[in-house]
C-alpha positions as CSV (number, residue, x, y, z in Angstrom):
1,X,224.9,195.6,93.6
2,X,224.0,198.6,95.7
3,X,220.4,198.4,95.5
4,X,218.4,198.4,98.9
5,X,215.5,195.8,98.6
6,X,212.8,195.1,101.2
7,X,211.6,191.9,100.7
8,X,209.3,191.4,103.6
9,X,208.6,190.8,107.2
10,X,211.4,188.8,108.2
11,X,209.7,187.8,111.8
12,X,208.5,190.1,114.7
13,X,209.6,189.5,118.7
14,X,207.2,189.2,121.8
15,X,208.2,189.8,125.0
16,X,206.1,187.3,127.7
17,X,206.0,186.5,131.2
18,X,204.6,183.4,130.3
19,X,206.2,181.0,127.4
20,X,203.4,177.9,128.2
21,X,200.4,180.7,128.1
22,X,202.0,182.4,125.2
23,X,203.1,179.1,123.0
24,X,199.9,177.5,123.6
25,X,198.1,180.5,122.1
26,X,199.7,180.6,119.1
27,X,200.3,177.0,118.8
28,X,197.3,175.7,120.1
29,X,194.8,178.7,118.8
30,X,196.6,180.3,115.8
31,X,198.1,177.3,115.0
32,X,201.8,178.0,113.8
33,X,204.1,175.7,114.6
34,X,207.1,175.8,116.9
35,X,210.5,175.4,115.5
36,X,214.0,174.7,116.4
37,X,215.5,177.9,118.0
38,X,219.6,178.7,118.8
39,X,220.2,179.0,122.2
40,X,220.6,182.3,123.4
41,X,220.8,181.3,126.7
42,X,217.5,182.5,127.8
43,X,214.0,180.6,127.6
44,X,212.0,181.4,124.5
45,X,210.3,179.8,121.2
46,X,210.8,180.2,117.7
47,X,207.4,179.8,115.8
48,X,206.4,179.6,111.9
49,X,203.8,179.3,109.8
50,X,202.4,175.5,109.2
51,X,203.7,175.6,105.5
52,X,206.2,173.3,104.3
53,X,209.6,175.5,104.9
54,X,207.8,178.0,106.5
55,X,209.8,180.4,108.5
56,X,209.8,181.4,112.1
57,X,207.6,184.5,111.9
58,X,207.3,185.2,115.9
59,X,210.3,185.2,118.4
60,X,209.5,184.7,121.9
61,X,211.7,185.5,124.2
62,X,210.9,184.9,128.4
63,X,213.5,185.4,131.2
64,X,215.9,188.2,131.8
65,X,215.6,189.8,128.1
66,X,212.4,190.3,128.2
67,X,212.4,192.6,131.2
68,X,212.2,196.0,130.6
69,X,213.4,198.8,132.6
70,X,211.1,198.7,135.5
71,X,211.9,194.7,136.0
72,X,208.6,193.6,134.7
73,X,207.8,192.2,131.5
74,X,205.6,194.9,129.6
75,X,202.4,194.3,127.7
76,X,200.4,195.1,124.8
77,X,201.9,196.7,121.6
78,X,202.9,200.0,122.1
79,X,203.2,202.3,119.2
80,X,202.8,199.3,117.3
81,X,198.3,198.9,117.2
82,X,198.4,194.9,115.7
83,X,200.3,191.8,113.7
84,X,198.3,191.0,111.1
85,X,198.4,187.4,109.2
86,X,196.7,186.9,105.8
87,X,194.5,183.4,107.2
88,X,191.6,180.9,105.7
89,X,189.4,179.3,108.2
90,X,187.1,182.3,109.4
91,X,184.4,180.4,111.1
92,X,187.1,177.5,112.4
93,X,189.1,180.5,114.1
94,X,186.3,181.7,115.5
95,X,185.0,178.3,117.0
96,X,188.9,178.1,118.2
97,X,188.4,181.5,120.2
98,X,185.5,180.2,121.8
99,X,186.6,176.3,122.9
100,X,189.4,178.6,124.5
101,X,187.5,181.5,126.0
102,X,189.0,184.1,124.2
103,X,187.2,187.6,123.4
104,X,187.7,188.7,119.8
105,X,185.8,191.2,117.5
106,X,185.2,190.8,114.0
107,X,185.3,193.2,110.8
108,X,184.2,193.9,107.2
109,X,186.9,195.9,105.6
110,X,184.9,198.7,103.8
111,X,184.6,198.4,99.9
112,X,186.5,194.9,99.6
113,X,185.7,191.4,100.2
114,X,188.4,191.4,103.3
115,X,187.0,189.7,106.4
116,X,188.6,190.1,109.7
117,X,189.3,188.7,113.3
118,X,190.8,190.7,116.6
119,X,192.4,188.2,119.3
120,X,195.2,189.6,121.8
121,X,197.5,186.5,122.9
122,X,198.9,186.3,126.6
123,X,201.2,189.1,126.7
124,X,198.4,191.8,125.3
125,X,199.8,191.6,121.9
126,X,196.6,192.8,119.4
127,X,196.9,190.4,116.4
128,X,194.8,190.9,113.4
129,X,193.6,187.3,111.1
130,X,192.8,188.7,107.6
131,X,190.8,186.6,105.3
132,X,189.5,186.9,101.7
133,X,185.8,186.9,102.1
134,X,184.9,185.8,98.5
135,X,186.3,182.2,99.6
136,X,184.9,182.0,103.3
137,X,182.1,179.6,103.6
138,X,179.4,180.8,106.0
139,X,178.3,184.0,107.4
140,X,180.4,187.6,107.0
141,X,181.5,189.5,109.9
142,X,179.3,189.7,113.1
143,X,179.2,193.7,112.6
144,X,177.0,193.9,116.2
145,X,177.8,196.4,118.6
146,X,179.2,194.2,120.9
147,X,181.2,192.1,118.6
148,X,182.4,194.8,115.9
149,X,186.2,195.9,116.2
150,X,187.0,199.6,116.7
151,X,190.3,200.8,115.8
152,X,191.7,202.3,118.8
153,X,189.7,200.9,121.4
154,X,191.4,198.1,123.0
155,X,189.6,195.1,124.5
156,X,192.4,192.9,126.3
157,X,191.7,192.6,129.9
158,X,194.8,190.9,131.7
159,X,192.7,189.9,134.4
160,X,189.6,188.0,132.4
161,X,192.3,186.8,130.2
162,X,191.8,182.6,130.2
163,X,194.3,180.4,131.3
164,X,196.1,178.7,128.6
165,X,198.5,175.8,128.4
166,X,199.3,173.3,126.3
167,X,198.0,170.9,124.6
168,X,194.4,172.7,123.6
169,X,191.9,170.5,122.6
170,X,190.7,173.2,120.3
171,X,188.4,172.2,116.8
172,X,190.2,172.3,113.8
């Protein structure tokens, strides 16, 4: 066979400067699950989706490796704007944000039904929770100025960021 075939997102890596700060977020808030992970001979987690069989979608990786090459661990996303995972729960995430002081905005995907969260996790990495609208209980998309997300401008703060560690008692 010489057919090339993409057959989706295999997993994406984050670079952190804190593993607790960064598994307890998407543990603890997202709620993936962590996984067994080779060892590489460097601190980091393997983490999946809470399906039966699920793979490990996000690599973190802490330590030496995640340096880059001004010794320091960078932050946000770079070229790359978000991570976006297809979700159900709208209103539970958004009680989850606020148990653990996290500032998100929210969306209304023009001309569908697709409803949307912004979160950035420890490390500044924008991640985007897509939900189909037309199955949400509850109220759309807080579309007020101060909640509404604008593509392009960021809202992660390093320094207002909460401190996070595990376990969070976070509602379901």
């Amino acid at each position: 066979m010489n057919t090339a075939i993409t057959h989706g997102l295999f997993h994406l890596a984050i670079k952190t400067a804190n593993l607790d700060a960064t598994r307890a977020f998407w543990v603890g808030v997202i709620g993936l699950r962590e996984i067994a992970r080779p060892d590489f001979g460097y601190p980091g987690a393997w983490l999946a989706c809470g399906q039966p069989g699920g793979q490990a979608i996000i690599h973190v990786y802490a330590g030496g490796p995640a340096l880059g090459d001004a010794g320091q661990v960078p932050s946000g996303t770079g070229a790359i704007d978000h991570v976006s995972l297809a979700c159900s729960g709208y209103h539970a995430y958004v009680a989850r944000f606020r148990a653990a002081q996290l500032d998100w905005r929210e969306f209304l995907v023009p001309g569908t039904t697709l409803w949307q969260l912004f979160v950035h996790d420890p490390s500044g990495v924008q991640l985007e929770l897509t939900f189909e609208g037309a199955v949400e209980p509850g109220a759309p998309p807080d579309m007020s100025a101060p909640r509404v997300y604008r593509a392009g401008q960021s809202f992660f703060d390093p320094k207002s960021y909460p401190t996070l560690s595990s376990p969070l008692n976070l509602p379901e």
